[in-house]
PDB file of the backbone (N, CA, C, O) and the ligand in Angstrom, with CONECT records:
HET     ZN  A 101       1
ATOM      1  N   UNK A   1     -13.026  20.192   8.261  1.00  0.00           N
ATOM      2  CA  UNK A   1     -12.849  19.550   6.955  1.00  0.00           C
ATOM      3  C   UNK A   1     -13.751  18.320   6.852  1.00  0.00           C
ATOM      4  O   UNK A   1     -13.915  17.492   7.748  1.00  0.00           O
ATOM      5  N   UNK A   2     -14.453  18.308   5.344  1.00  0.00           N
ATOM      6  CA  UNK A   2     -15.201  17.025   5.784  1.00  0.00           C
ATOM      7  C   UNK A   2     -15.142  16.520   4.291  1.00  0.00           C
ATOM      8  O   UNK A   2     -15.750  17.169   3.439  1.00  0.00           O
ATOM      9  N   UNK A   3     -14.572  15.607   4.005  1.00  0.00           N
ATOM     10  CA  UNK A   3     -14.358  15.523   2.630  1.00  0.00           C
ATOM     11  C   UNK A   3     -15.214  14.005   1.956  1.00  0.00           C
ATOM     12  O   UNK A   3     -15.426  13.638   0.800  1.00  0.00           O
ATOM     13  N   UNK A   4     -15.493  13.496   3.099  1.00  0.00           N
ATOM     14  CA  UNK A   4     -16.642  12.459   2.392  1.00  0.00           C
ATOM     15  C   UNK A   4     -16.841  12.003   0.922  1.00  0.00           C
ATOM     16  O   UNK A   4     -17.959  12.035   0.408  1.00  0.00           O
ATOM     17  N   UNK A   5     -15.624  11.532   0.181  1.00  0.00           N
ATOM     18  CA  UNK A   5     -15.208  10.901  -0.934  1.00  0.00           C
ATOM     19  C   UNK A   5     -15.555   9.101  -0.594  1.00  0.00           C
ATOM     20  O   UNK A   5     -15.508   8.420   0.430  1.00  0.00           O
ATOM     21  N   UNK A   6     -15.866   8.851  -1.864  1.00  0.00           N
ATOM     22  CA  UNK A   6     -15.703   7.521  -1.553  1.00  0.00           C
ATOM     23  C   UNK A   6     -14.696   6.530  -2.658  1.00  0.00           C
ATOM     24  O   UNK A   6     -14.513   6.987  -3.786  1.00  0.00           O
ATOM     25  N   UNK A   7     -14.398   5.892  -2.484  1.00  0.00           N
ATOM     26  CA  UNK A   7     -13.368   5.273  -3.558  1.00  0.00           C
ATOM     27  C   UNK A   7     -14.395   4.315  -4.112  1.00  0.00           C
ATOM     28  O   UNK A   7     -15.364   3.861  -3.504  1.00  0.00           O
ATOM     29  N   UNK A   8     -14.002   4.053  -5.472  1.00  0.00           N
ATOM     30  CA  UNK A   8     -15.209   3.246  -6.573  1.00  0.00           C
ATOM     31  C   UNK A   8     -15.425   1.846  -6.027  1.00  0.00           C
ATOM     32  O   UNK A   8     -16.561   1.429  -5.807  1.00  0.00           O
ATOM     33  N   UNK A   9     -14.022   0.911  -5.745  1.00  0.00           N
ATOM     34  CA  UNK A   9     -13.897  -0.228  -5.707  1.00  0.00           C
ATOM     35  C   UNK A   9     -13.543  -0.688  -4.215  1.00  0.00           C
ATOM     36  O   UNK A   9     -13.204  -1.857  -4.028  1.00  0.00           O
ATOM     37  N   UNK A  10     -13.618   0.234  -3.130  1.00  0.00           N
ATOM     38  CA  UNK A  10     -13.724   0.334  -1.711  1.00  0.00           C
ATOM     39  C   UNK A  10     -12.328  -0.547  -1.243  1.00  0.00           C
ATOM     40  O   UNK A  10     -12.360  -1.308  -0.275  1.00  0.00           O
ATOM     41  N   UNK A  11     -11.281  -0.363  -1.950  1.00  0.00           N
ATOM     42  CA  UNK A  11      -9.865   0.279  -1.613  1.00  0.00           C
ATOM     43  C   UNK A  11      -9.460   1.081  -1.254  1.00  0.00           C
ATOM     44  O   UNK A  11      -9.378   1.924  -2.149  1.00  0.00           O
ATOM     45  N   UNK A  12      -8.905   1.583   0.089  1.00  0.00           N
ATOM     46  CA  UNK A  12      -8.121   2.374   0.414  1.00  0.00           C
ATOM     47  C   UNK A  12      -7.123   2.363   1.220  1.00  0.00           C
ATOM     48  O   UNK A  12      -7.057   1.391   1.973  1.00  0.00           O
ATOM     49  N   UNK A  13      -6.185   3.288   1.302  1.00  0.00           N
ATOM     50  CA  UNK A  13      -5.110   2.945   1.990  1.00  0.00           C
ATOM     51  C   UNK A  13      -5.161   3.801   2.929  1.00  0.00           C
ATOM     52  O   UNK A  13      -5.932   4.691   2.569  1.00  0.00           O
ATOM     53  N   UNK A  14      -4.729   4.019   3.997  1.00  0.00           N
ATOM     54  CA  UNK A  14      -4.445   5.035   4.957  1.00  0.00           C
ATOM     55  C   UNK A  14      -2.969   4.902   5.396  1.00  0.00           C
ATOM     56  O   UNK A  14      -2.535   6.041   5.567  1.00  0.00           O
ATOM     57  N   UNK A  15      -1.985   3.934   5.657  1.00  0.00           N
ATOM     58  CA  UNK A  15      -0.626   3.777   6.547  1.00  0.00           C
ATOM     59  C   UNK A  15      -0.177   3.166   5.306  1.00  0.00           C
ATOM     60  O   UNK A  15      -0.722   2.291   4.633  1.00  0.00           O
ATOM     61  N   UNK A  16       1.055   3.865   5.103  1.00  0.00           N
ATOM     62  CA  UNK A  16       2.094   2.897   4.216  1.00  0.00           C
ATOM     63  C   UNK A  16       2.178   1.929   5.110  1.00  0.00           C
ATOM     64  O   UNK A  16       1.968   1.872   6.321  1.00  0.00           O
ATOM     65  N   UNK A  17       2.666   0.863   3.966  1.00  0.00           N
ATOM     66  CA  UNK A  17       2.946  -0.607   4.724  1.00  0.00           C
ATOM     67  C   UNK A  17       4.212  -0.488   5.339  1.00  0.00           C
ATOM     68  O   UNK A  17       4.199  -0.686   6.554  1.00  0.00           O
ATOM     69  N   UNK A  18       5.132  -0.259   4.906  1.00  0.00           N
ATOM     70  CA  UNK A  18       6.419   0.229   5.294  1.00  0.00           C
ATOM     71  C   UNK A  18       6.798   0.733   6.414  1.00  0.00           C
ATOM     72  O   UNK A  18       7.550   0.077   7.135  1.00  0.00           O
ATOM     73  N   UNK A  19       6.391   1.898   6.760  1.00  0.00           N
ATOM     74  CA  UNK A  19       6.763   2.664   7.673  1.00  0.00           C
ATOM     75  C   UNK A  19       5.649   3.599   8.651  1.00  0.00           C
ATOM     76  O   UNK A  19       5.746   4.259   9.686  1.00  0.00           O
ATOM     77  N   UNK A  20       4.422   3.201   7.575  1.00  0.00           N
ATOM     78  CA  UNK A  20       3.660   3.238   8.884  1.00  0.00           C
ATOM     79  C   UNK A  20       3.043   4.913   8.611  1.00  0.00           C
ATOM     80  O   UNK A  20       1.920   5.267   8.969  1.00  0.00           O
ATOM     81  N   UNK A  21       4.006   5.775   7.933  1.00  0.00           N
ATOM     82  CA  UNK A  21       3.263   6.843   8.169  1.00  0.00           C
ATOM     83  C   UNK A  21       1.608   7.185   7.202  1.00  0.00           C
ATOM     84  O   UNK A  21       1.031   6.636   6.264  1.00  0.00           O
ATOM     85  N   UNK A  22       1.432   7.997   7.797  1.00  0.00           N
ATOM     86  CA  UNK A  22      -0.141   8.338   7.120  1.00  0.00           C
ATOM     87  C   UNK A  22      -0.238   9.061   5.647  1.00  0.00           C
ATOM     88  O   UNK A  22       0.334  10.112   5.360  1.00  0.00           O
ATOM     89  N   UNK A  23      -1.065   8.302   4.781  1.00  0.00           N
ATOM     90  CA  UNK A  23      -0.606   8.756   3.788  1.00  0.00           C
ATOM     91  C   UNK A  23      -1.764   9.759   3.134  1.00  0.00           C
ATOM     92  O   UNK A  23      -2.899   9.287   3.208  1.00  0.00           O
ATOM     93  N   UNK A  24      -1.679  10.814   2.626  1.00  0.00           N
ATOM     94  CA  UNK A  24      -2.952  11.398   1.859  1.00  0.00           C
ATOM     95  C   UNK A  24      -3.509  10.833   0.979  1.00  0.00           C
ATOM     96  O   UNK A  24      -2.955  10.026   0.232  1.00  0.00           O
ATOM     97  N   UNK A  25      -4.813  11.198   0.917  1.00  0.00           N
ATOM     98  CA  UNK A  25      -5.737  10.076   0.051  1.00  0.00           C
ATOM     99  C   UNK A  25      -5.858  11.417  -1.297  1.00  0.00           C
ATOM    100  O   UNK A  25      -6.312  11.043  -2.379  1.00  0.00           O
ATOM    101  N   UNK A  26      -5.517  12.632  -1.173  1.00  0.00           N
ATOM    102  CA  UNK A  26      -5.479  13.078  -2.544  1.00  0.00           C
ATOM    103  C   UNK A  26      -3.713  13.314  -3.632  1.00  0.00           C
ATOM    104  O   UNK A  26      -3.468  14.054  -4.585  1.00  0.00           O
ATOM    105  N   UNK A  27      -2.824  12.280  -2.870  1.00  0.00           N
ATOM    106  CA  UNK A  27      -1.875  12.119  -3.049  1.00  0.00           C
ATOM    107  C   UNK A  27      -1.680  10.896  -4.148  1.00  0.00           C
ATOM    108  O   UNK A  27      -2.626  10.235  -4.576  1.00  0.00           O
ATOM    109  N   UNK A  28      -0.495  10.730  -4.480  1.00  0.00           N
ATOM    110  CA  UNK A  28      -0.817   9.016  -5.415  1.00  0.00           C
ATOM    111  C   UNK A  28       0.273   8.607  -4.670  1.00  0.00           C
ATOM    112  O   UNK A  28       1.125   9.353  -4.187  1.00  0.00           O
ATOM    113  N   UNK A  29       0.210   7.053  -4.567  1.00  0.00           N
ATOM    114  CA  UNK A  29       1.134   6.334  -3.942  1.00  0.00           C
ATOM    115  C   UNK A  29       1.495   5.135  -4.771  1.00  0.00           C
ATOM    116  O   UNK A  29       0.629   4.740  -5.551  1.00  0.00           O
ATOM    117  N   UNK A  30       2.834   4.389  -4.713  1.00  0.00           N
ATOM    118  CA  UNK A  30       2.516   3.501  -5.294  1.00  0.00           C
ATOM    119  C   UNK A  30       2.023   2.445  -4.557  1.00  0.00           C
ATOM    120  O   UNK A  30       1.842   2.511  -3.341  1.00  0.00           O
ATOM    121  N   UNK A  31       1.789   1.444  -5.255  1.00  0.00           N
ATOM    122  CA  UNK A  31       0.876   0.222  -4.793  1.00  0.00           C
ATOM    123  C   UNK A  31       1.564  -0.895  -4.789  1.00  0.00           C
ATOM    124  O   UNK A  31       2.382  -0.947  -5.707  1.00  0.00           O
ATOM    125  N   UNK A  32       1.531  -1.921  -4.009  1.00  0.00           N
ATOM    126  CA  UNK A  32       2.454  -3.132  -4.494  1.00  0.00           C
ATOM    127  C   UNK A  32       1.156  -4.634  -4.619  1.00  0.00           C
ATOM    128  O   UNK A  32       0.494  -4.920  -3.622  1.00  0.00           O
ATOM    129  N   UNK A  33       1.017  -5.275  -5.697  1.00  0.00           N
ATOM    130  CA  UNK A  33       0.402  -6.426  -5.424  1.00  0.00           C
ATOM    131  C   UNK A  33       1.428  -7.769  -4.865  1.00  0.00           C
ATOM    132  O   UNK A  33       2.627  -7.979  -5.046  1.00  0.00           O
ATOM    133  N   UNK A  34       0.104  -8.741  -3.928  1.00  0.00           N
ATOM    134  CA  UNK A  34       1.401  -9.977  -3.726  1.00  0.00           C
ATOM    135  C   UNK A  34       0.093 -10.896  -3.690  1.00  0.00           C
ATOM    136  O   UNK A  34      -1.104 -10.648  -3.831  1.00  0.00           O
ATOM    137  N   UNK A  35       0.827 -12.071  -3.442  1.00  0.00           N
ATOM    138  CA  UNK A  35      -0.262 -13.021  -4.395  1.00  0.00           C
ATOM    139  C   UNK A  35       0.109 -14.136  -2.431  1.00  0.00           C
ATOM    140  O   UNK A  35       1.275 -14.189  -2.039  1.00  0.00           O
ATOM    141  N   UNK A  36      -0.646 -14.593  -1.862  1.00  0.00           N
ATOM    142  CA  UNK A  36      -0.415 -15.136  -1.105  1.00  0.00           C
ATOM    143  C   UNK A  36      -0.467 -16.499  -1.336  1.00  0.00           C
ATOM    144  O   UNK A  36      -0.842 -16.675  -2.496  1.00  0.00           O
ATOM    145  N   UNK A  37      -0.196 -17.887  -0.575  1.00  0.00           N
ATOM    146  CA  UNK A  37       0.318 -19.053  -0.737  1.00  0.00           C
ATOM    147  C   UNK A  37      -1.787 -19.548  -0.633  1.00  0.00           C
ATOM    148  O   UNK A  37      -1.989 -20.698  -0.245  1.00  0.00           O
ATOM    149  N   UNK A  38      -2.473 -19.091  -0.812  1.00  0.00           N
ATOM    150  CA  UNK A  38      -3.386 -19.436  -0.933  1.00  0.00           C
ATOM    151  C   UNK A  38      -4.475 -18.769  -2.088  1.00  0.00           C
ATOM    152  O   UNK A  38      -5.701 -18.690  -2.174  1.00  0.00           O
ATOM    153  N   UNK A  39      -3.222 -18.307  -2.982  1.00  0.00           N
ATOM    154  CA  UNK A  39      -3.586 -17.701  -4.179  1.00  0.00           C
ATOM    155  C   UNK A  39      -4.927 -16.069  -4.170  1.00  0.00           C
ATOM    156  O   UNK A  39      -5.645 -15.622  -5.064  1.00  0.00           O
ATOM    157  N   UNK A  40      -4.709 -15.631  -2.690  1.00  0.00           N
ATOM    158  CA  UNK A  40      -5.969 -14.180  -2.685  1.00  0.00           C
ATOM    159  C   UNK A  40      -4.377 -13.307  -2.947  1.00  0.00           C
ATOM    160  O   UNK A  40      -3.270 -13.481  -2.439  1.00  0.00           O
ATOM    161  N   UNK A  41      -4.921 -12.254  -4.052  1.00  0.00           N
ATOM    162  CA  UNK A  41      -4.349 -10.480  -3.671  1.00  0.00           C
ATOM    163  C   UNK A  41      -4.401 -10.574  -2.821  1.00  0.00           C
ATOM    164  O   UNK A  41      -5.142 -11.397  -2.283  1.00  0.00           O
ATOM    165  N   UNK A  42      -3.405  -9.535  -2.024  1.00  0.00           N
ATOM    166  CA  UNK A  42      -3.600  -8.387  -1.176  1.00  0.00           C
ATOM    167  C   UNK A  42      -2.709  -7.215  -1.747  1.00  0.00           C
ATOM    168  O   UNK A  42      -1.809  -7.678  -2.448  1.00  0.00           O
ATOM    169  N   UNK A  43      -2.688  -5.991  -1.670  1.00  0.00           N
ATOM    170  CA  UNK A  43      -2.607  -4.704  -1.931  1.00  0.00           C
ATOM    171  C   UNK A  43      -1.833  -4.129  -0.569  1.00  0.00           C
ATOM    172  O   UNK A  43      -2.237  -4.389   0.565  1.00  0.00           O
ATOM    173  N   UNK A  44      -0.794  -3.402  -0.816  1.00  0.00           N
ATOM    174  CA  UNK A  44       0.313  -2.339  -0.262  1.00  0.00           C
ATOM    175  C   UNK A  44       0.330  -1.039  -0.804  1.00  0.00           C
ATOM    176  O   UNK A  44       0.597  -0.702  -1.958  1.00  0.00           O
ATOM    177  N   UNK A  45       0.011  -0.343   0.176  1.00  0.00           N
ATOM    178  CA  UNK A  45       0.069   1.102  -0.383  1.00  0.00           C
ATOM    179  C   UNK A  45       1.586   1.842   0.773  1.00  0.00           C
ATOM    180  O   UNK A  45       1.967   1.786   1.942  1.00  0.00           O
ATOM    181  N   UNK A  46       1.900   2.348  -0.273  1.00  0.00           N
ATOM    182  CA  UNK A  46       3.345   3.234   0.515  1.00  0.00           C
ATOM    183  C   UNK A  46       3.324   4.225   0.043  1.00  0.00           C
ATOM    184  O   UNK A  46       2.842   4.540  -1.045  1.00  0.00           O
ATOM    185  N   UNK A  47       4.052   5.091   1.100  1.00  0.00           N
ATOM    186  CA  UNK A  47       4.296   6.951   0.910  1.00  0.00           C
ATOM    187  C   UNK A  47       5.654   6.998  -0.140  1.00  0.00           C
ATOM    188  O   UNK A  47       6.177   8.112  -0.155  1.00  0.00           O
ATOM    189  N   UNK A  48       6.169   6.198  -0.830  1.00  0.00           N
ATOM    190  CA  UNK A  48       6.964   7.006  -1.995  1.00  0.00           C
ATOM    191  C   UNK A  48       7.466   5.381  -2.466  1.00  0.00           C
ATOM    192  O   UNK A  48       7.148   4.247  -2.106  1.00  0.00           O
ATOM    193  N   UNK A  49       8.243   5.850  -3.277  1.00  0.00           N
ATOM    194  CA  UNK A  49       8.834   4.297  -4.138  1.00  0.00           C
ATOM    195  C   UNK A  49      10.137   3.821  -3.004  1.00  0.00           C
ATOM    196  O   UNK A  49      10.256   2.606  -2.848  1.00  0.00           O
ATOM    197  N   UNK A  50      10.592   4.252  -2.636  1.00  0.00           N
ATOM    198  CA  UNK A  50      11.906   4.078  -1.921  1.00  0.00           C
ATOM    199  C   UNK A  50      11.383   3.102  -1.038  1.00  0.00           C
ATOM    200  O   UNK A  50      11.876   1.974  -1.024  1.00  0.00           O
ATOM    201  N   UNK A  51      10.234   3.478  -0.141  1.00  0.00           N
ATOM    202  CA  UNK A  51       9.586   2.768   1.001  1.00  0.00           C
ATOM    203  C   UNK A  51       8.961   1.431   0.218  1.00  0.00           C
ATOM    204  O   UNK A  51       9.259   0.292   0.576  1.00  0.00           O
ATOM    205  N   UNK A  52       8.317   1.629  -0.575  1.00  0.00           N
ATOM    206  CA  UNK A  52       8.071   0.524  -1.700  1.00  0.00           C
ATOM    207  C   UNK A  52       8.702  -0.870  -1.678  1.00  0.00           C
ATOM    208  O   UNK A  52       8.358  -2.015  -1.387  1.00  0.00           O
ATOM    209  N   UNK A  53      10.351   0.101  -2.353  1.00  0.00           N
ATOM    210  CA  UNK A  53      11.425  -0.696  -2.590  1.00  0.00           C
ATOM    211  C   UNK A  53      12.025  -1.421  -1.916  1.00  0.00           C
ATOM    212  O   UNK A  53      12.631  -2.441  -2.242  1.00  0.00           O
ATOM    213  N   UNK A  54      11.859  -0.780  -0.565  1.00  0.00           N
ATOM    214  CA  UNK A  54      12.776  -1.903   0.863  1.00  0.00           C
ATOM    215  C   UNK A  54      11.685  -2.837   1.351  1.00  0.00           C
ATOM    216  O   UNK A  54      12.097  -3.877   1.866  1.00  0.00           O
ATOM    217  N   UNK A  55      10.278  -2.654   1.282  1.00  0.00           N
ATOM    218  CA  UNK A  55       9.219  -3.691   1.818  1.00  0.00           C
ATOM    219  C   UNK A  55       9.430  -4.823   0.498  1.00  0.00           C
ATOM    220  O   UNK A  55       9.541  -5.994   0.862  1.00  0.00           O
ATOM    221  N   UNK A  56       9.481  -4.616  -0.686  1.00  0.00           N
ATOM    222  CA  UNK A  56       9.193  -5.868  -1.087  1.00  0.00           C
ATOM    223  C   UNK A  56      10.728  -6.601  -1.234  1.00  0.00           C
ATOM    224  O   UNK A  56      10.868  -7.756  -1.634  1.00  0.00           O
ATOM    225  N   UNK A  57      11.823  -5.729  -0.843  1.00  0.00           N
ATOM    226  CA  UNK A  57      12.953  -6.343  -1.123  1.00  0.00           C
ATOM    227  C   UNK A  57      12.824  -7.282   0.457  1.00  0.00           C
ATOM    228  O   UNK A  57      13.362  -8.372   0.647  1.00  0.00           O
ATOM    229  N   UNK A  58      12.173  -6.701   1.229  1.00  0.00           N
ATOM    230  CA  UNK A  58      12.235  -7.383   2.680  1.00  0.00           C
ATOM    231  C   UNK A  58      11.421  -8.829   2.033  1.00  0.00           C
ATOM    232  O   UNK A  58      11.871  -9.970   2.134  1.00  0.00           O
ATOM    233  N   UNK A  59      10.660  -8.603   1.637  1.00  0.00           N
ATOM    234  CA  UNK A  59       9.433  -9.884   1.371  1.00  0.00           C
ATOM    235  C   UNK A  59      10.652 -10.662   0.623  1.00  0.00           C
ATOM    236  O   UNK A  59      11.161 -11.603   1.233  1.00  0.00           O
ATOM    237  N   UNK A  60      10.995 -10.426  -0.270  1.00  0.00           N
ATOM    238  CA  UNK A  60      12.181 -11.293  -1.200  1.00  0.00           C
ATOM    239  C   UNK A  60      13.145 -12.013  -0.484  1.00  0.00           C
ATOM    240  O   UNK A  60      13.673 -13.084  -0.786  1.00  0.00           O
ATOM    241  N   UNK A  61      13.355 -11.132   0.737  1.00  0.00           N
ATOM    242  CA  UNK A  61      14.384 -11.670   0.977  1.00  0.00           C
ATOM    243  C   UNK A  61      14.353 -13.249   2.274  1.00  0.00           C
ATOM    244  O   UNK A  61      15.299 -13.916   2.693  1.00  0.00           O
ATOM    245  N   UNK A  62      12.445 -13.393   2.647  1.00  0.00           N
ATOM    246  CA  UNK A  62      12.423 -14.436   3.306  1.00  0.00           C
ATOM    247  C   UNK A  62      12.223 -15.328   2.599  1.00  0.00           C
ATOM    248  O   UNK A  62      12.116 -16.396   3.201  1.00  0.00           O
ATOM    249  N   UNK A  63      12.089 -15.391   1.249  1.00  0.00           N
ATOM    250  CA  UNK A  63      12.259 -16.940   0.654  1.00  0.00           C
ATOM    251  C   UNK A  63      13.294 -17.832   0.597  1.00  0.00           C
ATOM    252  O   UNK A  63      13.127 -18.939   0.084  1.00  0.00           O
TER     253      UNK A  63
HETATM  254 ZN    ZN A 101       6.684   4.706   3.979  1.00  0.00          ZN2+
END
């Protein structure tokens, strides 16, 4: 298999943040933005909303 795609804006995800597993790149995932204490994006990609849902509830919950 050699699928040599390139993404437009040279984003990609490979590991949900979450849990780590590998995610397909012809799949959709959702995405999470977070804004760090030094004001850069960074970008989260996860294998379904559920996994999503417990990473940023984790982030919420250290403030
Ligand atoms: Zn996951």
């Amino acid at each position: 298999m050699n699928e040599g795609e390139d993404t437009a804006d040279g984003t990609e995800f490979d590991y949900c943040a979450n849990c780590g597993a590998e995610l397909g790149t012809d799949e959709w995932q959702p995405i999470s933005t977070r804004e760090s204490e030094s004001g850069a994006l960074s970008f989260d990609a996860f294998c379904d909303e559920s996994c999503r849902d417990s990473y940023t509830r984790a982030l919420d919950a250290e403030e």
